[in-house]
BADOVEX-19028 format. One record per residue (C-alpha): residue in three letters; x, y, z. Coordinates in steps of 0.5 Angstrom, whole numbers, plus 2048, in hexadecimal, padded with zeros to 3 digits. Layout:
<sites>
<'ALA', <X, Y, Z>>;
...
</sites>
This chain:
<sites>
<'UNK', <800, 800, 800>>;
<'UNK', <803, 807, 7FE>>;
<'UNK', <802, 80D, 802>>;
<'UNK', <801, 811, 7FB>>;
<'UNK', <7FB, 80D, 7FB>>;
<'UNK', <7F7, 811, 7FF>>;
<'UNK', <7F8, 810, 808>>;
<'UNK', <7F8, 808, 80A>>;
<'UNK', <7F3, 805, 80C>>;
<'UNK', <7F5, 7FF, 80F>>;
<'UNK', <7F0, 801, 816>>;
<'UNK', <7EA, 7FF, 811>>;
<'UNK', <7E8, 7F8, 814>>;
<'UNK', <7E1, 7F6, 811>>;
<'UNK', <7DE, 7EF, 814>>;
<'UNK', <7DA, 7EA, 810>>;
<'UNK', <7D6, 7E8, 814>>;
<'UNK', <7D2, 7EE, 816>>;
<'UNK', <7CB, 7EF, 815>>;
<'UNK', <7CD, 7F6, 813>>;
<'UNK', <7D0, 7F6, 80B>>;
<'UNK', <7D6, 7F7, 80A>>;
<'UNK', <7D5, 7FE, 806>>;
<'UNK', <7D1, 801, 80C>>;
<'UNK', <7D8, 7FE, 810>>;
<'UNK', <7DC, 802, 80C>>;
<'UNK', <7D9, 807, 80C>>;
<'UNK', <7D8, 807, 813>>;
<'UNK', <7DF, 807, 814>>;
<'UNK', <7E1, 80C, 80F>>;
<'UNK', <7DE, 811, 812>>;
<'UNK', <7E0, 810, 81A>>;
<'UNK', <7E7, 810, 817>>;
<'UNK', <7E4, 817, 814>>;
<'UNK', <7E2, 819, 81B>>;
<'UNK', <7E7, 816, 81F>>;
<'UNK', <7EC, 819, 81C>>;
<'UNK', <7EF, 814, 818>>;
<'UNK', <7EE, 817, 812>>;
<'UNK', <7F1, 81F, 812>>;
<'UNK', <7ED, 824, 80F>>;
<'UNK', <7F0, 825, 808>>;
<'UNK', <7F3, 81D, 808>>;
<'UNK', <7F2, 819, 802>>;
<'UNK', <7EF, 813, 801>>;
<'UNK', <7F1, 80E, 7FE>>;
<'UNK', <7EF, 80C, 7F6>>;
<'UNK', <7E8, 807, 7F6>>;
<'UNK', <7EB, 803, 7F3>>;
<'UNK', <7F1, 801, 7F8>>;
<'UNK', <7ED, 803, 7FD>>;
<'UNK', <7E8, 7FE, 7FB>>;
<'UNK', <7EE, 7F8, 7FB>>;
<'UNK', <7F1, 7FA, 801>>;
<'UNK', <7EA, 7FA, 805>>;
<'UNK', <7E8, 7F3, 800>>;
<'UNK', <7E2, 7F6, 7FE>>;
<'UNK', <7DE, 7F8, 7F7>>;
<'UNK', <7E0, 7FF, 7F5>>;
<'UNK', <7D9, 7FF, 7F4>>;
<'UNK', <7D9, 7FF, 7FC>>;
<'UNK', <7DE, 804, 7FD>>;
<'UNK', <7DC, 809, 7F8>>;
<'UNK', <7D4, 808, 7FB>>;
<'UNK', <7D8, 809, 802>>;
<'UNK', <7DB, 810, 800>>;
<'UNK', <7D5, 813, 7FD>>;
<'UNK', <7D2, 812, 804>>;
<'UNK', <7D7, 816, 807>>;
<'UNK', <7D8, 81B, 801>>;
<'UNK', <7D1, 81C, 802>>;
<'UNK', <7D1, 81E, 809>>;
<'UNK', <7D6, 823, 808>>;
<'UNK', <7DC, 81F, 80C>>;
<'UNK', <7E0, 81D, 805>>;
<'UNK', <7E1, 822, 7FF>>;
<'UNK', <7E3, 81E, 7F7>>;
<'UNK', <7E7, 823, 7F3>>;
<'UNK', <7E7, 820, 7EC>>;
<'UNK', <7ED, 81D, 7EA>>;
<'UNK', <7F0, 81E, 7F0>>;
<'UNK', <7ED, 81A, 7F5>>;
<'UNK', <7E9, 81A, 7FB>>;
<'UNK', <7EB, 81D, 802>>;
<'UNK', <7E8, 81F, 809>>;
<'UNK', <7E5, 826, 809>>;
<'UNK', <7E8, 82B, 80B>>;
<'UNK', <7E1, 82E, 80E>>;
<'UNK', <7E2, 828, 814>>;
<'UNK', <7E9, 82C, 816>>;
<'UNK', <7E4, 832, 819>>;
<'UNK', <7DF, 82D, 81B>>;
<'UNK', <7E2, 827, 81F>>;
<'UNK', <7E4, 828, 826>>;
<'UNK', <7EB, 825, 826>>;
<'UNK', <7EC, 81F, 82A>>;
<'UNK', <7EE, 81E, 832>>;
<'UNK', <7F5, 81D, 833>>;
<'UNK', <7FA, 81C, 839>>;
<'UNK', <7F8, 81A, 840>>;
<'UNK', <7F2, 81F, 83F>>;
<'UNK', <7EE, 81A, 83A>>;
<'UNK', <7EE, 815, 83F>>;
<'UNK', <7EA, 819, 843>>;
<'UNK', <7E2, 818, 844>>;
<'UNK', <7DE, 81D, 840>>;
<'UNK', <7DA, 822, 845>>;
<'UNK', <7D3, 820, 844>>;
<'UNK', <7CE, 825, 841>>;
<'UNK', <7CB, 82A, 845>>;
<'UNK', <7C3, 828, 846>>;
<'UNK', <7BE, 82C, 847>>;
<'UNK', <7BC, 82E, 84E>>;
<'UNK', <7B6, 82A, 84F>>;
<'UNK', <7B9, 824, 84B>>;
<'UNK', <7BF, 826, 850>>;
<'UNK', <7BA, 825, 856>>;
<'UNK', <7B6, 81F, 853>>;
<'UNK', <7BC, 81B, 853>>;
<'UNK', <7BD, 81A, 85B>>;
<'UNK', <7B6, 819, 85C>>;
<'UNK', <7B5, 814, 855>>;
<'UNK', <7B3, 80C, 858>>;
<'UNK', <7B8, 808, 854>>;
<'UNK', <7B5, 804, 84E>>;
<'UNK', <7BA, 801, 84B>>;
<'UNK', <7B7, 7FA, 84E>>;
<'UNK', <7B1, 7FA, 84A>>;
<'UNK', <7B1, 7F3, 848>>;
<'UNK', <7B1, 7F0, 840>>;
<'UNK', <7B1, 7E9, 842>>;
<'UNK', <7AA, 7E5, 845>>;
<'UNK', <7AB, 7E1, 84B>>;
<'UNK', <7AB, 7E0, 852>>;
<'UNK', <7A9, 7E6, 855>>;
<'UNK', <7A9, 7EB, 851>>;
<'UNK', <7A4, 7F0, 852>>;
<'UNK', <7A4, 7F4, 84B>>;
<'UNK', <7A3, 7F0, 846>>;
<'UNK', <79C, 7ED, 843>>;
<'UNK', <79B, 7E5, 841>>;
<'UNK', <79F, 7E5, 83A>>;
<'UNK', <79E, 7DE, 83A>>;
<'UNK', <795, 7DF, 83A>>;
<'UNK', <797, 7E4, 835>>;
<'UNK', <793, 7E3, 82F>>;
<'UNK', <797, 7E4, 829>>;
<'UNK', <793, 7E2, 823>>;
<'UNK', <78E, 7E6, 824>>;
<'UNK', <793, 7EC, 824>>;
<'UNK', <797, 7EA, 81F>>;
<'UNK', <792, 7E9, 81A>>;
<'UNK', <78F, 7F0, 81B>>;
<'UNK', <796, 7F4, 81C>>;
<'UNK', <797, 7F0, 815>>;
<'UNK', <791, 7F3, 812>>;
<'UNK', <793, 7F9, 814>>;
<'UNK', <79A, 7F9, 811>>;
<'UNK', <797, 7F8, 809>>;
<'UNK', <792, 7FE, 80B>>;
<'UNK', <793, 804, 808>>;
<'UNK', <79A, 808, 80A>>;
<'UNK', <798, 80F, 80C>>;
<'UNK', <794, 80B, 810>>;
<'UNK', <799, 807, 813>>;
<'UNK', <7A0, 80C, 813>>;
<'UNK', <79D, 813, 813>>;
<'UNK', <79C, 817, 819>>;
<'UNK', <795, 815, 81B>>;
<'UNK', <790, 819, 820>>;
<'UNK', <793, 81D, 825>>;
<'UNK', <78F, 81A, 82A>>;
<'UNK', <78F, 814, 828>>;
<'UNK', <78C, 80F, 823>>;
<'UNK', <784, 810, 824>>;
<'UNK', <783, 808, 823>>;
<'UNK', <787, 807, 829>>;
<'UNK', <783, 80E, 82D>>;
<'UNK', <77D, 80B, 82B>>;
<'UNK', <780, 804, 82D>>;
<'UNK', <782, 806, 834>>;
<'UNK', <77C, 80B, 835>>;
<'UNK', <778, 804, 835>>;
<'UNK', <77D, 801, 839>>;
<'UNK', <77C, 804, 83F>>;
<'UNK', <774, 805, 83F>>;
<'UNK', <773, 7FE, 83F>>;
<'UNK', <778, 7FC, 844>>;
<'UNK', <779, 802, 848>>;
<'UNK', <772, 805, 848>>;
<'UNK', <776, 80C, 845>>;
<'UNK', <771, 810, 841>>;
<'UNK', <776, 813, 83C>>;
<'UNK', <776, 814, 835>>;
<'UNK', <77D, 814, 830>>;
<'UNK', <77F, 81B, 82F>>;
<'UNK', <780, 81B, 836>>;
<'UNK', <786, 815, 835>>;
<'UNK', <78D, 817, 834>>;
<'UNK', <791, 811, 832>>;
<'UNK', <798, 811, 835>>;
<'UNK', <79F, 80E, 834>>;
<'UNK', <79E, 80B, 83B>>;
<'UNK', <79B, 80C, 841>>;
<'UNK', <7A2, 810, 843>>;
<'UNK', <7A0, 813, 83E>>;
<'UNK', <79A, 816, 840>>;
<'UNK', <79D, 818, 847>>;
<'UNK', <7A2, 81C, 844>>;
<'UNK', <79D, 81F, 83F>>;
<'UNK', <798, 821, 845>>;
<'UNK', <79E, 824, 848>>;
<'UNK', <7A0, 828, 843>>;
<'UNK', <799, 82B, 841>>;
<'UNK', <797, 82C, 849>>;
<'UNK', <79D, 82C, 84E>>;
<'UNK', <7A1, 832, 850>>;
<'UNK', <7A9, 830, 852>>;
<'UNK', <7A8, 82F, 85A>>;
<'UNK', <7A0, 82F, 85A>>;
<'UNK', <79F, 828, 85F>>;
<'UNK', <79C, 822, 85D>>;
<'UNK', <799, 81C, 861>>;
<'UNK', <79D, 815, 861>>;
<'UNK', <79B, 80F, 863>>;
<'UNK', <7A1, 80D, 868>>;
<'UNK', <7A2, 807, 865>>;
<'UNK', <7A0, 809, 85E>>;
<'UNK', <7A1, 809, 857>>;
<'UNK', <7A8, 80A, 855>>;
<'UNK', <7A7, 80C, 84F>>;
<'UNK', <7A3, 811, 84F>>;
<'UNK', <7A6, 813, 855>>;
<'UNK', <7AB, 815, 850>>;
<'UNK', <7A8, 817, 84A>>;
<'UNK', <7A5, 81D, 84F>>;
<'UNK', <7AB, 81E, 852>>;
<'UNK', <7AE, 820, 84B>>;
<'UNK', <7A9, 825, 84A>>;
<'UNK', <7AD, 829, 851>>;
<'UNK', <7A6, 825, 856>>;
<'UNK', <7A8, 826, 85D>>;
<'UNK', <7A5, 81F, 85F>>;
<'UNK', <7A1, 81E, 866>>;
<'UNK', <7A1, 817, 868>>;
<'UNK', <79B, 815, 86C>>;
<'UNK', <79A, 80F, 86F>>;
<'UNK', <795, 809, 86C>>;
<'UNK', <790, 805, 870>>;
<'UNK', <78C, 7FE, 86F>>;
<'UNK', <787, 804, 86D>>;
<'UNK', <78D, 807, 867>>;
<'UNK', <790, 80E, 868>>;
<'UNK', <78E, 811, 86F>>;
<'UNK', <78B, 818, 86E>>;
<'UNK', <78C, 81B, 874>>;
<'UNK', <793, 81A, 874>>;
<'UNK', <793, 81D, 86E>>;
<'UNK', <791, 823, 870>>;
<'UNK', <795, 823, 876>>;
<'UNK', <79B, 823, 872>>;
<'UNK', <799, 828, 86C>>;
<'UNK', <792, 82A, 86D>>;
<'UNK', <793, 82F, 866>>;
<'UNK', <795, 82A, 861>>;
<'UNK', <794, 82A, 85B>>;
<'UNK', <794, 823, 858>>;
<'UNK', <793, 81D, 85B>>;
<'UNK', <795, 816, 858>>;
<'UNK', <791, 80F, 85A>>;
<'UNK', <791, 809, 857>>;
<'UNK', <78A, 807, 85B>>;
<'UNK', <787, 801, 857>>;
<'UNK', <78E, 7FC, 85A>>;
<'UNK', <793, 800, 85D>>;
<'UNK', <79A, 801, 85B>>;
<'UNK', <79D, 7FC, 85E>>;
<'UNK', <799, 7FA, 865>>;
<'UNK', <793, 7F8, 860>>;
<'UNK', <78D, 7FC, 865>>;
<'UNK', <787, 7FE, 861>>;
<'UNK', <786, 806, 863>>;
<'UNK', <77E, 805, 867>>;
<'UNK', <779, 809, 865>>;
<'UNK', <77A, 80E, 86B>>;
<'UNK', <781, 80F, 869>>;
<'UNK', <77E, 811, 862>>;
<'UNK', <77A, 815, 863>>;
<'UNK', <77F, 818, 869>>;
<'UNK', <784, 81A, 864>>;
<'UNK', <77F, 81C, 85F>>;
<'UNK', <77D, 822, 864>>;
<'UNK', <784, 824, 867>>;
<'UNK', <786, 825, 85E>>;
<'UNK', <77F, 829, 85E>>;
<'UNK', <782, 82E, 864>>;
<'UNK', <789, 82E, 862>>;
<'UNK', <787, 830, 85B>>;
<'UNK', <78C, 82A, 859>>;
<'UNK', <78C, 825, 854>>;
<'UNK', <78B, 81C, 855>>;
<'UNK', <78F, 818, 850>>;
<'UNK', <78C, 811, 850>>;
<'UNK', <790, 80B, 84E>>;
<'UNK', <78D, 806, 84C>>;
<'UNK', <793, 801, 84A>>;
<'UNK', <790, 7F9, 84B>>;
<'UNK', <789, 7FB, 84D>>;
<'UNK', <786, 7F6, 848>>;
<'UNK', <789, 7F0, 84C>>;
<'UNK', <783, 7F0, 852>>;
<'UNK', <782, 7EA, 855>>;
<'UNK', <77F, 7EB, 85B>>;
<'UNK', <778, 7EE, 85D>>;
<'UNK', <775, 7F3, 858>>;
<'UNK', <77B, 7F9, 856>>;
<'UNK', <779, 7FF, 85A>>;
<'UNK', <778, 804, 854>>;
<'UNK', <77D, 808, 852>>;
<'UNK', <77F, 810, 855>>;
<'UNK', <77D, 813, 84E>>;
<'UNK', <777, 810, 84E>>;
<'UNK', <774, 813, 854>>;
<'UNK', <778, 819, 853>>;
<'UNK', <773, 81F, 852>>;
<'UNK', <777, 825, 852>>;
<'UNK', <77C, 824, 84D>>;
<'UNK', <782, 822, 850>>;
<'UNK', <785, 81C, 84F>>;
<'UNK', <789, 81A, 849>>;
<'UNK', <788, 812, 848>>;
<'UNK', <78F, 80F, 846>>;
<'UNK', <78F, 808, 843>>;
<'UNK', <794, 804, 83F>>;
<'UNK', <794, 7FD, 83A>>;
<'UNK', <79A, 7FB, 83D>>;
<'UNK', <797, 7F6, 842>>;
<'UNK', <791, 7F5, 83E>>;
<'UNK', <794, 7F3, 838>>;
<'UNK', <79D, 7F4, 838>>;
<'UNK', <7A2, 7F9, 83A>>;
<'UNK', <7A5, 7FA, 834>>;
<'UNK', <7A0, 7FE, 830>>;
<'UNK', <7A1, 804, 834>>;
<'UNK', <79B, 806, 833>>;
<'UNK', <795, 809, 839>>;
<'UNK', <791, 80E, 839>>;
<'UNK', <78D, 814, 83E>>;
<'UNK', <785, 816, 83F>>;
<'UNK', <786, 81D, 841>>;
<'UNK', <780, 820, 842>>;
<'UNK', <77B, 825, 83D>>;
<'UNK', <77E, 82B, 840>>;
<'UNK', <784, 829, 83E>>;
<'UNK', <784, 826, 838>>;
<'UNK', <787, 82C, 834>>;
<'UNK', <78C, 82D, 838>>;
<'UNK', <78E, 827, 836>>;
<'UNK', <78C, 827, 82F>>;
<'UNK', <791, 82D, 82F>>;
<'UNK', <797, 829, 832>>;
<'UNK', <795, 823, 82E>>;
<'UNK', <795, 826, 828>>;
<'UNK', <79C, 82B, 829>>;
<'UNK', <7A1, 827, 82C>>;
<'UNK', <79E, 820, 82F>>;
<'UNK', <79F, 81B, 82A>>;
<'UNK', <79C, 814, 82C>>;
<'UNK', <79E, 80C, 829>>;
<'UNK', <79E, 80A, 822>>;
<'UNK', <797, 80A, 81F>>;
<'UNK', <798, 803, 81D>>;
<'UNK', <799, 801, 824>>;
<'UNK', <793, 805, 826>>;
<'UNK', <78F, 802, 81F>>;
<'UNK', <790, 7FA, 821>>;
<'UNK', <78E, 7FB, 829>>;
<'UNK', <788, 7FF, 826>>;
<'UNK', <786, 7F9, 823>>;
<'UNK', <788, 7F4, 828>>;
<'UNK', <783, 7F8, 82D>>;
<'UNK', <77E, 7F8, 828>>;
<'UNK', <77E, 7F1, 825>>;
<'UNK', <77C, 7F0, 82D>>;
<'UNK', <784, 7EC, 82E>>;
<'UNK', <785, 7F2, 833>>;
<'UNK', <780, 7EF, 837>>;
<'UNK', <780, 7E8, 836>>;
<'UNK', <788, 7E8, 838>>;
<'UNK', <786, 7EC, 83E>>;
<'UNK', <782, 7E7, 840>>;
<'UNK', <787, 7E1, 83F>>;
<'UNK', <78B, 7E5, 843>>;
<'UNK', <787, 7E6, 849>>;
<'UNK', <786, 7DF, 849>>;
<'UNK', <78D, 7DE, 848>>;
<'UNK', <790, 7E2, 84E>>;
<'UNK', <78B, 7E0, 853>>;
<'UNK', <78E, 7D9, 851>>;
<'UNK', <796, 7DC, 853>>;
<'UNK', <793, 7DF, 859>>;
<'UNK', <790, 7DA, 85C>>;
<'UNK', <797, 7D5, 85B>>;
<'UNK', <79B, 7DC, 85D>>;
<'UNK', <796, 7DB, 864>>;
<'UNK', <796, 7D4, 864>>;
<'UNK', <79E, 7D3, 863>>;
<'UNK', <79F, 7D9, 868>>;
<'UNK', <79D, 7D4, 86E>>;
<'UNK', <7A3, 7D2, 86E>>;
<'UNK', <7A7, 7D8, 86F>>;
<'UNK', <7AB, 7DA, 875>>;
<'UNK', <7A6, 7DD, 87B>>;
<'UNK', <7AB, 7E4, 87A>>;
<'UNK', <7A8, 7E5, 873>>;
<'UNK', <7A0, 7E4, 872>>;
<'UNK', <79D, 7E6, 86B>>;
<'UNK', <797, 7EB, 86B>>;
<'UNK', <791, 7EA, 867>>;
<'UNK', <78D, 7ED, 862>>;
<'UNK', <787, 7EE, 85D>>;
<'UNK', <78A, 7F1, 857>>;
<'UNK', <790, 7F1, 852>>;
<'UNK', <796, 7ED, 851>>;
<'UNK', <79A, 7EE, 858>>;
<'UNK', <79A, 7EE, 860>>;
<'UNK', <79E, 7F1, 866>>;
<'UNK', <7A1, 7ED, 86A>>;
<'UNK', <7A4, 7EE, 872>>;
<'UNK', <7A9, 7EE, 875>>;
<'UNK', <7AB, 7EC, 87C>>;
<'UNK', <7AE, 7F2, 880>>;
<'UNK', <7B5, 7F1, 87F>>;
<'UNK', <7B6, 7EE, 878>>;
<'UNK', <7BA, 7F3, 873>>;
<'UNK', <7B5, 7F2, 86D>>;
<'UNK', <7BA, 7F4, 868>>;
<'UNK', <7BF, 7EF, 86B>>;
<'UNK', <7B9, 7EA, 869>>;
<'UNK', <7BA, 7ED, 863>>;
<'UNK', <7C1, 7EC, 861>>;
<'UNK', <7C1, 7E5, 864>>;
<'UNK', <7BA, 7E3, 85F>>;
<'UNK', <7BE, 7E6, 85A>>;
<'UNK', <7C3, 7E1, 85A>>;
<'UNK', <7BF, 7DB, 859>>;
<'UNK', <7BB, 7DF, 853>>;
<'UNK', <7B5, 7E2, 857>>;
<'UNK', <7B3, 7EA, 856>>;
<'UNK', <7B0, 7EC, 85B>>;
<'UNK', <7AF, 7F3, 85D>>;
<'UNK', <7B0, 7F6, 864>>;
<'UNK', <7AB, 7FC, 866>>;
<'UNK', <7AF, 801, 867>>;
<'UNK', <7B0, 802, 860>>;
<'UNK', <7AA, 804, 85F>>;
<'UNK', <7AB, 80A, 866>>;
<'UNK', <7AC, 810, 866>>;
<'UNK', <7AD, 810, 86D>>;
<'UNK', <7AE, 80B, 871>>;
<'UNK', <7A8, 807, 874>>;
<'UNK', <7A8, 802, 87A>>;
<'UNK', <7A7, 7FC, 877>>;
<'UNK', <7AB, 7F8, 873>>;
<'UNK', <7AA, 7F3, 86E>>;
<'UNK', <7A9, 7F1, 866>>;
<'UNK', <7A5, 7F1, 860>>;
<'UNK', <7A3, 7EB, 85D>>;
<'UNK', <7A2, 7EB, 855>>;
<'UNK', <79D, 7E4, 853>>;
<'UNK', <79A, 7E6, 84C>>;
<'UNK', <7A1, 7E5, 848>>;
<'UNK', <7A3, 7DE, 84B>>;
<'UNK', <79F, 7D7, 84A>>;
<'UNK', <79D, 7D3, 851>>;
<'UNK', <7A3, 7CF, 84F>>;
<'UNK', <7A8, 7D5, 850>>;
<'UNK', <7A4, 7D8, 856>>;
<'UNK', <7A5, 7D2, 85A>>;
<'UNK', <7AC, 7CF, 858>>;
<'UNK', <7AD, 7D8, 85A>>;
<'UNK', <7AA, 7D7, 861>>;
<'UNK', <7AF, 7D0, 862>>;
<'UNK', <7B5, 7D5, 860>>;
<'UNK', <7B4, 7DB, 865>>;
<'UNK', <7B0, 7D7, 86B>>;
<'UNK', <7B7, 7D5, 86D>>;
<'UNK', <7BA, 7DC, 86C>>;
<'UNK', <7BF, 7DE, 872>>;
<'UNK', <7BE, 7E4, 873>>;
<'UNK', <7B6, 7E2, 874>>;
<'UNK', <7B8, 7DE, 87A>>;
<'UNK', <7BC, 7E5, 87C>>;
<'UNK', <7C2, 7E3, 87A>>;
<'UNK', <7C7, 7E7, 876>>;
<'UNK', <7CB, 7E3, 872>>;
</sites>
């Protein structure tokens, strides 16, 4: 190889057995080279030709990889001279580190006050789970799940027309899918609503950052169940909340102490038809309780109904928004229980009074999933599979619950597993003494996910103990899953 042919080189290393082709590879290298200062501004590369024989690929190849790259501006061709880094990337590319100092880590960005602020106080969600099993507390019956159904119908979707399915779509969402939930929840719920009045979300989060945005000032006081929901704990906190935690009874969020601790808040945050994670079911009294203090405080109720589908007890309260009567409560659901996780997908019932405001919102900056997605889930609801699953499901999970119940009777009396009447997970307590996160590390190390309590605080509580998640794991799973922890030492008060 001679130099007179343009730069060597010979760093230029493409793998035959990548699923990306060895023109994008070439390409790709090319241009870190470009970027990284391989490549001076102004340097010449050498002729297609022999850098077609040094690398062992088609001219084609090289030539097609150049014009990329001459395309974006980083390579000039001169005719009859060759072609060369431009000298336009001498001004533009900041030089690379050298010495003692580019070892160094790099300072972190400066982030805004409220995220700055957020982070301190944010619950870790790095352990939201991927994987069914023992006893995971966030993920649905993958297995139940009907695939066919969905398959033949995401299919038809997919040959429709292609504005359809790759254009923008309703800004509030896919009026099939409105039309779809308004149905939903009137039957199920009792919620007298009419489609205009949903707006469809990339996720319950979603929607708990949105209504931040739209309604909460930086430092205005929401209410928390403490224990509560992690996730909107920190979409809310994002949006520069002051949270309040208030306690939670066998009755749901305790009223009184909310107002003891914050008697002017703006917003509170429930979760009443199974609450996240101790499992109550918010009692009338409470309801109407929070429905009072929100109408004297002038605040704002944000509802999340999460798996309130999954009701296997006695008749279901109905829900806060259907005896709400003074347009306060915002209804948050989600499909990532119902259906799965990875649709991304959920929804808001805001009140008529607030339905241009997020018309407005929607419409200037609020976009939502794929209209594709919302089109298949439309019509997976309106064939009736929706509800047919749904009730599979209920069947199904009470059927988990009771193995859960039934093998729990084996358990060490320093654990006991609470009951429940709804959704796919349940408390269990812990003896005073027992470090529920140790419990947690030694269950890990036999392959068993559990979830101690104080994950979901924001500040501490007197009682210790766990979350047991049945709706992801088959009797078989929860059963060999109580053999693995009954055992565990550190049940028996033991550290090691």
């Amino acid at each position: 190889m001679k130099q007179a042919a343009g730069a060597l080189l010979s760093s230029i290393q493409l793998d035959r057995t990548s699923k990306k082709s060895v023109g994008v590879q070439l390409y790709m290298a090319l241009r870190a080279l470009v970027l990284g200062g391989g490549l001076r501004p102004g340097e010449r590369l050498p002729a297609t030709r022999t850098l077609a024989r040094e690398v062992g690929v088609s001219r084609t190849t090289v030539i097609d990889a150049i014009d990329r790259l001459v395309a974006e501006g980083m390579l000039v061709s001169r005719v009859g001279a060759g072609t060369f880094v431009s000298d336009t990337l001498a001004s533009q590319t900041p030089p690379p580190a050298q010495g003692p100092e580019a070892a160094q880590p790099q300072t972190p960005p400066r982030l805004s006050y409220t995220i700055n602020h957020a982070e301190r106080d944010y619950a870790q969600r790095s352990w939201l789970p991927h994987r069914a099993g023992a006893f995971v507390s966030a993920l649905p019956a993958f297995d139940a799940f009907p695939m066919s159904h969905w398959a033949r119908i995401s299919a038809r979707h997919l040959r429709g027309e292609r504005g359809d399915i790759m254009g923008y779509g309703q800004p509030k969402g896919l009026e099939a899918l409105r039309r779809a939930i308004a149905s939903h929840l009137s039957t199920l719920k009792g919620i007298q609503c009419h489609a205009d009045q949903i707006f469809i979300t990339s996720g319950a989060q979603h929607a708990f950052s949105l209504i931040g945005r739209l309604f909460l000032n930086s430092g205005d006081r929401v209410w928390m169940e403490n224990p509560g929901a992690s996730g909107a704990r920190n979409a809310l906190l994002s949006e520069g909340a002051e949270l309040v935690p208030v306690s939670v009874d066998d009755q749901g969020l305790d009223v009184k102490d909310g107002l003891t601790r914050a008697p002017h808040f703006r917003l509170a945050f429930v979760t009443p038809s199974h609450q996240q994670p101790l499992g109550h079911v918010m009692s009338l009294q409470r309801r109407l309780e929070l429905l009072k203090a929100a109408e004297e405080a002038q605040a704002l109720i944000v509802e999340d109904d999460y798996d309130g589908e999954f009701h296997y007890g006695n008749t279901p309260q109905p829900a806060l928004r259907g005896i709400d009567s003074s347009g306060r409560v915002l209804y948050v659901g989600t499909f990532s229980k119902t259906l799965f996780p990875s649709l991304r997908l959920g929804y808001v019932l805001v009140p008529e009074r607030m339905v241009g405001t997020f018309d407005a919102a929607f419409t200037a900056w609020a976009s939502g999933p794929s209209t594709a997605t919302q089109a298949i889930v439309a019509d997976f609801m309106d064939e009736g599979h929706f509800a047919a699953h749904i009730r599979l499901m209920r069947r199904l999970y009470k059927a988990r619950y009771a193995a859960l119940m039934e093998a729990a009777r084996s358990l060490p009396d320093t654990l006991r597993v609470a009951e429940t009447t709804s959704g796919f997970h349940t408390p269990a307590f812990l003896a005073p003494g027992i470090d529920e996160n140790l419990v947690v590390a030694q269950a890990a190390e036999r392959g068993i996910t559990l979830a101690p309590l104080g994950r979901y605080c924001l500040e501490p509580i007197p009682q210790s103990g766990l979350v047991f998640g049945f709706g992801s794991a088959t009797p078989e799973d929860i059963v060999a899953g109580i053999e693995q922890i009954r055992d565990l030492p550190a049940l028996a008060g033991k550290l090691v």
